[in-house]
C-alpha positions in Angstrom: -39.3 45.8 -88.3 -39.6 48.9 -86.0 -40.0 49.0 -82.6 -43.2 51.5 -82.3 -43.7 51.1 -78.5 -41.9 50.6 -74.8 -44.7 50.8 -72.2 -44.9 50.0 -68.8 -47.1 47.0 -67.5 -49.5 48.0 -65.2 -49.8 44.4 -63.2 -46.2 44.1 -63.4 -44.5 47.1 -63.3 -41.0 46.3 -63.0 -41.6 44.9 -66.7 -41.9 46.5 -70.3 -44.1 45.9 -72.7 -42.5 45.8 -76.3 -44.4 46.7 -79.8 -43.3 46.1 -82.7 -44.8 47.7 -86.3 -47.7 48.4 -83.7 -48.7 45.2 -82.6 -46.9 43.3 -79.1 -43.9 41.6 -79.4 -42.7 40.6 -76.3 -41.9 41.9 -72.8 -38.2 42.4 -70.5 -37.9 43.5 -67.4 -36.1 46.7 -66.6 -33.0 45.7 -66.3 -32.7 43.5 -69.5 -34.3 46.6 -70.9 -31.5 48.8 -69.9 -28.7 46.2 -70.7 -30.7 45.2 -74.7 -30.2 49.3 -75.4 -33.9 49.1 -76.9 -34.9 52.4 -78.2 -38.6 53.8 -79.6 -38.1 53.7 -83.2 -35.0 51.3 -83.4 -35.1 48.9 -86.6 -34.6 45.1 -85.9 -33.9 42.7 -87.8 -36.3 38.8 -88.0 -33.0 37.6 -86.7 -32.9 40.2 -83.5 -36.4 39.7 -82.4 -36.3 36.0 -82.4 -33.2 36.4 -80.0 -34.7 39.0 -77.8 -37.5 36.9 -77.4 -35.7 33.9 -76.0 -34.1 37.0 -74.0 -37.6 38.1 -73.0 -38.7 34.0 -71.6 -35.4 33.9 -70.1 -36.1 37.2 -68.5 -39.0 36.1 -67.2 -38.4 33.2 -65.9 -35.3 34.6 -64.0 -38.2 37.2 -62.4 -40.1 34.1 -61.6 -37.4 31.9 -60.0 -36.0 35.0 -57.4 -40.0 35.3 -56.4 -39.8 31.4 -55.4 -36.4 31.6 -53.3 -37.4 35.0 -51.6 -39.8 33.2 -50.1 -37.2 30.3 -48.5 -34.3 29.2 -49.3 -34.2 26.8 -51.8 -31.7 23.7 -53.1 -30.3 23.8 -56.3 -32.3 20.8 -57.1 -35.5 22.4 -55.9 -35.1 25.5 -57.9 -34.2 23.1 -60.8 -37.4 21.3 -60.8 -39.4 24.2 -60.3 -37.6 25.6 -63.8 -38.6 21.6 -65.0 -41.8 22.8 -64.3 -42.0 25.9 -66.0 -40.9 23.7 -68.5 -37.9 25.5 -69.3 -34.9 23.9 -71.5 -32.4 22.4 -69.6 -29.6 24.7 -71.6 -31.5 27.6 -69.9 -32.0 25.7 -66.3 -28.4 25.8 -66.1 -27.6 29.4 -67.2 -30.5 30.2 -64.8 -28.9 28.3 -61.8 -25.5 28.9 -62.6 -26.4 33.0 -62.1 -28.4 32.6 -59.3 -25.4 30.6 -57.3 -22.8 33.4 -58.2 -25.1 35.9 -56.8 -25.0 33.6 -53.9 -28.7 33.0 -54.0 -28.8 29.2 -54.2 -26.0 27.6 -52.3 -26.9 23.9 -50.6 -23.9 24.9 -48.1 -25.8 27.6 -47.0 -29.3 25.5 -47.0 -28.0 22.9 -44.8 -26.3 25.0 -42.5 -29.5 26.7 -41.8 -32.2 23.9 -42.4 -29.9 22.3 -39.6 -30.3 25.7 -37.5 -34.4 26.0 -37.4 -34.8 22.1 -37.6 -33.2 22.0 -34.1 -34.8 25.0 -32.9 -38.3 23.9 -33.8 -38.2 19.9 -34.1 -34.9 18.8 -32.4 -33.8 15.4 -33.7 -30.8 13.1 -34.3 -28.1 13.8 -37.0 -29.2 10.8 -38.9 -33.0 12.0 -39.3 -31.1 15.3 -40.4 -28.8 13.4 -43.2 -32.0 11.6 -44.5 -33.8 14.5 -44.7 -31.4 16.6 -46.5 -30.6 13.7 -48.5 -34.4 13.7 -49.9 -33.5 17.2 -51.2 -30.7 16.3 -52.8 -28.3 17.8 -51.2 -24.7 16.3 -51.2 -23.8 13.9 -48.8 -20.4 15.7 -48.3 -22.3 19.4 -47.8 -24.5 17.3 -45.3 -21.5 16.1 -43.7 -19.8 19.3 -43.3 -22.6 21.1 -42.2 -23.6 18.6 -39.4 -19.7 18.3 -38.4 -20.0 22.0 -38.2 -22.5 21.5 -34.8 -20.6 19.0 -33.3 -22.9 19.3 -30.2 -26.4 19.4 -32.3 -26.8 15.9 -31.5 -26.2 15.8 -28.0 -28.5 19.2 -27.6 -31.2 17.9 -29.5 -31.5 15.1 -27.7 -31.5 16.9 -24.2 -34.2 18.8 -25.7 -36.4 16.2 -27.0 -35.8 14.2 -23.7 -37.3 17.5 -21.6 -40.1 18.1 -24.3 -41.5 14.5 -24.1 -41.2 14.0 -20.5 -44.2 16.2 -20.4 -46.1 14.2 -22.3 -47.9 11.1 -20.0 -47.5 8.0 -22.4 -43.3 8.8 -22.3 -43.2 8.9 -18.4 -42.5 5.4 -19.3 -38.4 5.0 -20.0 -38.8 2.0 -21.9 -41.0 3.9 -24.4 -39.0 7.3 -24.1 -36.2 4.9 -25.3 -38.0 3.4 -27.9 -39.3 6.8 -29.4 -35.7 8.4 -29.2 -34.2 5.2 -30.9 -37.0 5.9 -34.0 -35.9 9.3 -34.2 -32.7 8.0 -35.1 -30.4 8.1 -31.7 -27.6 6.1 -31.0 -29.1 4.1 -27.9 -25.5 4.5 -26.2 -25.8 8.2 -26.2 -29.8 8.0 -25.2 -28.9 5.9 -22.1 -26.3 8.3 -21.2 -28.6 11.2 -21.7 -31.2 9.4 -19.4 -28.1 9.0 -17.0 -28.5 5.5 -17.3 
C-alpha cells in the first residue's frame, strides 16, 4: 500500500487529505501530519493504515472539541458529553480531556472562578444560587467551594446590587416582597435585613 497523494482540503484547510494506491484514505490535520512523518510515495503496511486512521478520528475530533471551548469556556463534564455525542469511545474521551486539561484548556477551577466573575457582573445573586448552579455542571463541590471562598464579599455585593436594581422596579417598592424575592434567590434573611438596614 502506497501513499499516492497528500493534498490540501479546500473547506478545511488546516487539514490533509490522504490517498492511498489512488483512492482516499483518510485525512490529519497539519500538525498530526508533521508529527505521523507521512511522505508521497511512503509504503504502509494494512496494519499502519488502520492505526493512522484511528489517528486521523482522533485528530479530528481533537479539531472539533478546541472549536467548541473557543467559543466559552467549558467544564470537563461538558466537553465530555459533547465527545458522548460525537459518539467517541470513552478510552479516547479521556486521552482527549486529559490533553486538553494539560494544555490548560479545560480546568473547572478556572470555570468557576470566572462563571462566578460574569454571573455577578450580569445577574448578581446569592452564593447558594451560585453552588446549585455550578453543581448542575458538575463541577466539584470542593472547586465550588474554593472558588466562592475566594470572593468572600460576592455575597454581600450581590446583594447590594440586586437590592438597588429591583428597587426600580414598582411591584418591589414593597419590603415585604423585596424580602420575599431576595429569600428565593437564595439569601440568608439575616444578611437581607441587614442590607435593608433593618
Amino acid at each position: 500500500m502506497k501513499i499516492t497523494g497528500i493534498t490540501q482540503q479546500q473547506k478545511h484547510s488546516h487539514r490533509y487529505s490522504i490517498f492511498i494506491d489512488g483512492a482516499y484514505a483518510f485525512s490529519l490535520s497539519e500538525d498530526a501530519l508533521l508529527s505521523s512523518k507521512l511522505h508521497h510515495g511512503q509504503e504502509l503496511e494494512p496494519q499502519q493504515v488502520g492505526e493512522l486512521k484511528l489517528l486521523s478520528s482522533g485528530d479530528k475530533l481533537y479539531g472539533q472539541v478546541c472549536r467548541y471551548i473557543a467559543l466559552r469556556l467549558r467544564t470537563a463534564w461538558e466537553v465530555s458529553r459533547y465527545l458522548e455525542r460525537k459518539q467517541a469511545p470513552p478510552a479516547l474521551i479521556n486521552e482527549l480531556l486529559n490533553k486538553l486539561s494539560k494544555l490548560g484548556l479545560v480546568n473547572d477551577a478556572e470555570y468557576a472562578k470566572v462563571y462566578i466573575h460574569d454571573r455577578q457582573l450580569l445577574r448578581p445573586t446569592s452564593r447558594l444560587k451560585i453552588s446549585f448552579e455550578l453543581r448542575k455542571k458538575h463541577v466539584s463541590v470542593e472547586i465550588i467551594e474554593n472558588a466562592l471562598n475566594a470572593s468572600e464579599d460576592i455575597e454581600q455585593t450581590a446583594l447590594k446590587n440586586l437590592i438597588e436594581r429591583k428597587r426600580q422596579q414598582s411591584r418591589y417598592q414593597d419590603e415585604t416582597k423585596l424580602m420575599q424575592y431576595l429569600a428565593r434567590q437564595g439569601f440568608h434573611y439575616s444578611d437581607i435585613k441587614k442590607a435593608l438596614g433593618k
